[in-house]
C-alpha positions as a Markdown table, in Angstrom:
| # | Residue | x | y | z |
|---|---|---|---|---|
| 1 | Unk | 11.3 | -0.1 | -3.5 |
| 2 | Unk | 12.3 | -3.6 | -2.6 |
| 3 | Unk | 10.3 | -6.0 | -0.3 |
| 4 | Unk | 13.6 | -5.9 | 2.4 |
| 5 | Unk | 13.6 | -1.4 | 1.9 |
| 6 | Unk | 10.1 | -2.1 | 2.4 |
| 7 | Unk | 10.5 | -4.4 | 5.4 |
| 8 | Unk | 12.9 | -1.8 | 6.9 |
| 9 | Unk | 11.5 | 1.1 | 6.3 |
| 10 | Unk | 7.5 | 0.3 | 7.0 |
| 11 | Unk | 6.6 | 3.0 | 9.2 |
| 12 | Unk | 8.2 | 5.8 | 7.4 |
| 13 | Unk | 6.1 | 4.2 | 4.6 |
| 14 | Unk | 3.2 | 4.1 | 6.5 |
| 15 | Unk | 3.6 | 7.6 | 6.9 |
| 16 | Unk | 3.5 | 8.3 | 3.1 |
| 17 | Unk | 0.5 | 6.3 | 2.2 |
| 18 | Unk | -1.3 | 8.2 | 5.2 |
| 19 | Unk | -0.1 | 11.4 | 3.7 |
| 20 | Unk | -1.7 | 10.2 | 0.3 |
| 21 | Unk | 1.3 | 8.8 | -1.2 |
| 22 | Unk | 1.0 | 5.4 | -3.2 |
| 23 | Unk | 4.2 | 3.2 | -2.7 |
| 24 | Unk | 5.3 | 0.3 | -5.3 |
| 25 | Unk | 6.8 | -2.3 | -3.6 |
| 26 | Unk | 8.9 | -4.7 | -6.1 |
| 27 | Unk | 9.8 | -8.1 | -5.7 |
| 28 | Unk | 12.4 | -9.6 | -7.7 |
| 29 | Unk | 13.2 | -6.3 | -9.5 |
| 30 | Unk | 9.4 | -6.4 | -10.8 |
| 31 | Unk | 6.3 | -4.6 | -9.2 |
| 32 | Unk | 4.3 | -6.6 | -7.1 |
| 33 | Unk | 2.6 | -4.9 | -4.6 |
| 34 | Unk | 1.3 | -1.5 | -4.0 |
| 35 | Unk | 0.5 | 0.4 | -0.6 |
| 36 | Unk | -2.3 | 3.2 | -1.1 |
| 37 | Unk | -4.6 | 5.3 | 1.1 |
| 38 | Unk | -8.1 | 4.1 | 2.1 |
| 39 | Unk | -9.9 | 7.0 | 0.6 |
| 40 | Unk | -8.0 | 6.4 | -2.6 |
| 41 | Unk | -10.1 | 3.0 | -3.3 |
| 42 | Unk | -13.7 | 3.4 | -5.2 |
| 43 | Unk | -16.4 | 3.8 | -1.9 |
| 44 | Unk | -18.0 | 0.6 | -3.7 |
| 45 | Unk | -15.1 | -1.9 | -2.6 |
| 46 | Unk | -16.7 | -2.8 | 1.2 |
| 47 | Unk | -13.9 | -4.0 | 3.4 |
| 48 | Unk | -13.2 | -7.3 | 4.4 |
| 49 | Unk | -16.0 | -9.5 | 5.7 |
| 50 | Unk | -19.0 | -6.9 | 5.3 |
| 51 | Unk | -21.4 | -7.6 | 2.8 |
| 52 | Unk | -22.9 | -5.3 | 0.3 |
């Protein structure tokens, strides 16, 4: 998918990744980006600003 499908589309997207989908999100024809679930990430990786 391409960052304006992307762009359009973002809450239908949202949807997918909160359904456990993982979306690629290509810029220029290449991969770029992805959009994943929470729960798929490690439970090591802390969130922004918390420490430990």
């Amino acid at each position: 998918m391409n960052v304006h499908q992307a762009k359009t589309h973002l809450s239908r997207l949202l949807q997918q990744v909160e359904a456990g989908e993982t979306i690629v999100i290509a810029r220029a024809g290449k991969p770029s980006e992805q959009l994943v679930p929470i729960n798929a990430h490690s439970k090591r990786i802390s969130p922004p600003g918390c420490r430990g």
